[in-house]
N, C-alpha and C positions, 0 to 999 in steps of 0.2 A: 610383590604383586602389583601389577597395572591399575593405576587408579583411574576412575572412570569418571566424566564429567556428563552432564546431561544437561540439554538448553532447551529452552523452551518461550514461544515469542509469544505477544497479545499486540494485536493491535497493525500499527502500518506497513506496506512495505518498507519506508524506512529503519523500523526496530528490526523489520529482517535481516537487515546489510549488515546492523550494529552487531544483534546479535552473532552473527557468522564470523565477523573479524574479530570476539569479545574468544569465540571457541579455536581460531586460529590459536590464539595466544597458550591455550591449555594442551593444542595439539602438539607445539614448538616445545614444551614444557612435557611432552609425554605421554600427558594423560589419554587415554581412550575414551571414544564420544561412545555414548550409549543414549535408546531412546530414552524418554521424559518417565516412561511407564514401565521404565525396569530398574535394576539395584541398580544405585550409583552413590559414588562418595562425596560429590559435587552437584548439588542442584541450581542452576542461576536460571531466574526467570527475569525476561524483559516486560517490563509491562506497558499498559494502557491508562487512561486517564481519562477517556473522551465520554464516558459513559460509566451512569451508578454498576450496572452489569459488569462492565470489562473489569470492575474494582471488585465487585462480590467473587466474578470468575476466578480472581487473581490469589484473593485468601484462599478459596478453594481447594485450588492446586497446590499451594503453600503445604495445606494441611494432608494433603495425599501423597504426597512425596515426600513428606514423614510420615506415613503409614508406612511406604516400601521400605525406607530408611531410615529409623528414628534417628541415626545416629547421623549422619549424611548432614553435609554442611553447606544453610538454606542460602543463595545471595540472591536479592531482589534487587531491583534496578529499572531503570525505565522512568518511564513518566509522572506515575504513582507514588515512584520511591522518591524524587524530584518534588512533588508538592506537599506529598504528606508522610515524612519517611517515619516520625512517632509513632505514626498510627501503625504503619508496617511492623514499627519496633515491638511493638507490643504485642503483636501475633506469637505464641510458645513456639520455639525451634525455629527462628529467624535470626542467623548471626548475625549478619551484612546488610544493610540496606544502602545503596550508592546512588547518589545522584548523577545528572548527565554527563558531566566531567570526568566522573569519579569509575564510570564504567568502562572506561578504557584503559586505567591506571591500576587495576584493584591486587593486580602480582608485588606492587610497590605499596600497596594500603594493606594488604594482608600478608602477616606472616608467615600462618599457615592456615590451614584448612578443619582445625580443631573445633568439636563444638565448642559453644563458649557459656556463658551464664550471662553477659552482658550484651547486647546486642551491638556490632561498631556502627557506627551512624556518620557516614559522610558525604555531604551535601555542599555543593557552593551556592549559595544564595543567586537566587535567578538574575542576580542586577548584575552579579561577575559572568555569568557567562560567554566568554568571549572567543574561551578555545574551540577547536576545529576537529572533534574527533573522525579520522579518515575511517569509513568504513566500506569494506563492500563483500563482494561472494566471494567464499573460499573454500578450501578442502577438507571445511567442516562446514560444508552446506551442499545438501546433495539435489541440487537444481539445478537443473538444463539450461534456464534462463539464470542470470548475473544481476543483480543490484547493486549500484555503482552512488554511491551519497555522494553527491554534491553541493548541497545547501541545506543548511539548519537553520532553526529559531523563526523566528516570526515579529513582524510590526504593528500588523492587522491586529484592530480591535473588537473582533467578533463579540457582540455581546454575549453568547454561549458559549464561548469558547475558551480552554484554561491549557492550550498548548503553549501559547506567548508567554506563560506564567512557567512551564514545565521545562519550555527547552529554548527560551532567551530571545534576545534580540536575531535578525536575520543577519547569518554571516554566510559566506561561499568559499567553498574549498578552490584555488587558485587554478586558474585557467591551465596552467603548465601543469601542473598536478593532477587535475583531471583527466589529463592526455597521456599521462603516464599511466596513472591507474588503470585508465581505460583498455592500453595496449597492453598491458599485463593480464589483465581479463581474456582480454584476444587472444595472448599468448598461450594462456592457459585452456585454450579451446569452443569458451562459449562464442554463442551465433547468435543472442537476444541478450541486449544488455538494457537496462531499464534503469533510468536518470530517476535516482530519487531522493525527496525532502521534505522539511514541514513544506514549505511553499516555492515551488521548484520553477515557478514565475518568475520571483522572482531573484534568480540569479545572477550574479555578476554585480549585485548593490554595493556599493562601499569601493570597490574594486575595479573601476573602470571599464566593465564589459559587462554584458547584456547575455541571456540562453541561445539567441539567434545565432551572436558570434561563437560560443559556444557548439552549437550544432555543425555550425559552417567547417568546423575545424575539424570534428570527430567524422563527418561521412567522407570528409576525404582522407581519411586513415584506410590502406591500402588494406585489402581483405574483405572476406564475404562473412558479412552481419546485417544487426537490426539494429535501431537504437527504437525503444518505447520510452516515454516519458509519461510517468507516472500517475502523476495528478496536475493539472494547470489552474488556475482562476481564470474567467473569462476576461478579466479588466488586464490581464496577462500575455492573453493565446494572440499575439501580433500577427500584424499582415507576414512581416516577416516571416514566420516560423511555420504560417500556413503555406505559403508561396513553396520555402523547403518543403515541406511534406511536399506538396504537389509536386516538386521535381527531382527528388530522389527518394530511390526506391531502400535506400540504407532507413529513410523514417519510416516506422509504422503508421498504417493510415487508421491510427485510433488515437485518439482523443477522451479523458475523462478529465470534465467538466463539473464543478460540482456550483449546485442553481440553489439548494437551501430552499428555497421556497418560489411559486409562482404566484402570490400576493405582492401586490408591493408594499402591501399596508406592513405587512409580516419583514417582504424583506429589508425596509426600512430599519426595523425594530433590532434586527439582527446585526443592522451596522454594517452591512456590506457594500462592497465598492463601485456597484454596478446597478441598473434597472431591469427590469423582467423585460424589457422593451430592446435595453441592450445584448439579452441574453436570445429572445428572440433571432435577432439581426444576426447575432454571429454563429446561433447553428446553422443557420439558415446560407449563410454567407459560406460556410466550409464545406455543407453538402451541394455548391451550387460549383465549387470547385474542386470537391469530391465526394461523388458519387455515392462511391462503394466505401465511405470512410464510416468506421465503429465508433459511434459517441455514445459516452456512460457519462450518466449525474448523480452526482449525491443531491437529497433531498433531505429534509427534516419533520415529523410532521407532531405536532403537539406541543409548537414552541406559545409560551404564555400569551394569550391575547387572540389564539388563531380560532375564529368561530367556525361553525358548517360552509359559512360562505365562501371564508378565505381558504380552507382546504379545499369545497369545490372548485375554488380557480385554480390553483394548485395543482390538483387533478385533471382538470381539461387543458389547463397549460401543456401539461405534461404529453399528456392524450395524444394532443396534436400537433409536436414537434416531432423532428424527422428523424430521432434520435435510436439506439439500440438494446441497451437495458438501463435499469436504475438501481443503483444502492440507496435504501430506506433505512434511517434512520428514526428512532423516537427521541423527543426529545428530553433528557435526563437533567435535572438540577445540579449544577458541580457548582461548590464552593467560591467564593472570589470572583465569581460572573457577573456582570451588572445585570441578564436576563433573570439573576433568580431572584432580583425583586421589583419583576416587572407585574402589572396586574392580568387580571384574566388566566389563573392557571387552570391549564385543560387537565380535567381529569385520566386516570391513570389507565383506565377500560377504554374510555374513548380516543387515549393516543394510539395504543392497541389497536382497537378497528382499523382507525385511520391507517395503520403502519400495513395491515394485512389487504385493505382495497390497492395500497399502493403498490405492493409485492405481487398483487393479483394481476393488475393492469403493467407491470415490469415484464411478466409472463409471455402478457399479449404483445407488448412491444418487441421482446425478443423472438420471439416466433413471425414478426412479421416480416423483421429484417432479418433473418435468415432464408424467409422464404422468396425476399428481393434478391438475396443472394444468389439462387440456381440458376446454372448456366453461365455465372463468371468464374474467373480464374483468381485463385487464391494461393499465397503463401503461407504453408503450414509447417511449422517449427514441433515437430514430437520429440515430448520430453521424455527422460531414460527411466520411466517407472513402468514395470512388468505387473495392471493388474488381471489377475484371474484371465491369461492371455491374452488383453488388452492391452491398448497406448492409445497416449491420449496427446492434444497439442493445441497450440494456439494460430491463427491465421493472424497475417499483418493485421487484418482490422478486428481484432481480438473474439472472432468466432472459433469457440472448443471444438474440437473435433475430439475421435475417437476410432480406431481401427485393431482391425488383429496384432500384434504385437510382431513386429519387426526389427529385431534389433540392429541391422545397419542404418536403420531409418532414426534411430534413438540422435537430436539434438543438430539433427539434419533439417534444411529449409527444404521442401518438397513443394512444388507446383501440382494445384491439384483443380481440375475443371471441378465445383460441384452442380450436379445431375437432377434429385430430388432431393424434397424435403419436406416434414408434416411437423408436429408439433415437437419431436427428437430425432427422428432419420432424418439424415441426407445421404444418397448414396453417391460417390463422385470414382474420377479416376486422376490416379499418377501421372500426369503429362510424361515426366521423364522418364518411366519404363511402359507406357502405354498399358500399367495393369488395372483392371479397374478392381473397385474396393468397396465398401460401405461403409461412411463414416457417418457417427451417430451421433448426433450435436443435441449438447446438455444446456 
């Protein structure tokens, strides 16, 4: 009988790419993908690390997927498995726990797929990580859009932050390799392919080239695509790579920027590489050369020290930049951080508030910039998921849309005027078949 393997991600798009090349490997080998929530012989979870949550989330599911399958053989992996694989080890019915290196090799670290009584535990200590694991979307990843890794690890000494500890030094998968992988994705038919890493700024370090060069070489790869880039640092996002956006339509005109905080007192504390003064200038500076460009920030809010005052700057920071939504973050004590013995920690009800004013005011920002949106013309990439007669997609400037369910329209760019819009409708039409439609924007 057919053995079945089941994956399951936490955490960035980058663990999405890993994971999909991790399930390639099982596919080449036989095995059948099954969801996370049905019987399967093989459980592998990628995890997270960024947040206490993403780590309670992570035993969780450990322990449910031995419900389905007591006998079913548990491998953990990811970032989690990376800083604290004992801890994983000690969870009942956990064979494998791999560290970053170690999840792309694990057909060569594991024998077979037997329960076992001892958990195997293999980890390269963060100071080794030098290798390169290639990963990106495959036909164990049933996404319309493509995740293409290009750069891992990190230099940055976020004082909240324990990825530099989970997944190493910054290295970059090699300018020629990227061009290859790239057009194999092409080949294989995606039309949004999304550049991703710990810190995707900065690429091309160690190795003579920069992400500009980088871009310069992928939009003139013959053929109709997108490239999105995933997440950027502001101390990153170059004249260069703006100027490209502005003149080819191969970039997506969105941008996620992540700002941490609009204190400077906070964002000091944080150890970040930029000013809120700096951060100001360069939203400001890309909506002044476009327009209609989607900017997303991550933000942090209950990091040690941050009073009512510095969240309300934070907040009216936020308020009145020119930007489209926000990811909200609380802020979580991880181990090995120099923020968790900084003073002033904010209690745990009042990062909560704070987290839920800023999700509130995300709302308002996203409804306002879709409502600048009516009346331009958008590209809309629908991805190939049928729900309840529905499809749904992304525009260049990462506005969800939503329409009746058209399957030649599935992983297709569509030009689409949008019409109206209120707090979730927009109703627009198809340029290219002149049908009009009502797209419902989430």
């Amino acid at each position: 009988m057919q053995k079945k393997v089941a994956l399951l991600t936490l955490g960035c798009k980058l663990n999405y790419s890993e994971t999909s090349s991790i399930g390639m490997q099982f596919l080449d080998r036989g095995f059948k993908l099954a969801d996370f929530q049905e019987k399967a012989d093989v459980y592998i979870l990628n995890t997270c690390s960024v947040t206490e949550s993403a780590e309670r989330e992570c035993r969780q599911i450990i322990r449910r997927a031995l419900r389905q399958n007591p006998e079913a053989f548990i491998i953990v992996t990811g970032c989690y498995a990376q800083l604290r694989p004992e801890e994983l080890a000690q969870i009942d019915g956990v064979d494998a726990v791999l560290g970053s290196n170690e999840k792309f090799k694990l057909f060569s670290l594991l024998e077979n797929f037997q329960k076992r009584e001892l958990t195997c535990i293999s980890v390269t200590p963060t100071e080794n990580l030098t290798e390169f694991g290639v990963a990106h979307s495959t036909d164990a990843d049933n996404r319309t859009r493509a995740f293409l890794k290009i750069q891992d690890g990190c230099d940055y000494t976020c004082s909240f932050c324990t990825i530099p500890l989970a997944r190493g030094a910054s290295r970059s998968l090699a300018l020629n390799n990227v061009i290859d992988e790239f057009k194999k994705l092409l080949d294989a038919g995606y039309k949004e392919i999304v550049l991703t890493g710990v810190n995707v700024g900065d690429y091309g370090k160690n190795i003579d080239t920069n992400l500009s060069n980088l871009l310069n070489e992928l939009i003139n790869i013959e053929g109709e695509f997108r490239i999105r880039i995933s997440s950027i640092e502001p101390n990153l996002l170059t004249e260069e790579i703006i100027n490209l956006t502005t003149e080819s339509e191969k970039l997506c005109n969105h941008f996620h920027i992540p700002l941490q905080s609009g204190s400077p007192k906070i964002l000091k504390a944080m150890q970040r590489r930029y000013t809120t003064e700096d951060y100001f200038e360069l939203i400001h500076r890309i909506k002044n050369r476009l327009p209609d460009s989607g900017i997303g920030v991550d933000v942090i809010v209950g990091f040690p020290g941050e009073t009512e005052e510095d969240f309300i700057h934070t907040h009216n920071f936020l308020r009145d930049l020119p930007v489209s939504y926000l990811h909200v973050f609380t802020y979580s004590e991880r181990p090995d951080t120099k923020a968790i013995s900084l003073p002033g920690l904010v209690d745990i009800q009042e990062r909560k508030r704070r987290n839920n004013i800023l999700r509130i005011l995300s709302e308002k920002i996203r409804v306002k910039f879709y409502s600048e949106m009516i009346g331009t013309k958008q590209e809309v990439m629908f991805e190939n998921v049928n729900k309840k007669g529905l499809m749904h997609g992304f525009s260049s400037n990462y506005v969800k849309v939503q329409t009746d369910f058209i399957e030649s329209l599935t992983g297709q760019i569509c030009p689409i005027i949008l019409t109206e819009a209120d707090t979730e409708i927009c109703s627009g039409t198809i340029i290219s078949t002149k049908k009009s439609i009502d797209l419902v924007i989430t």
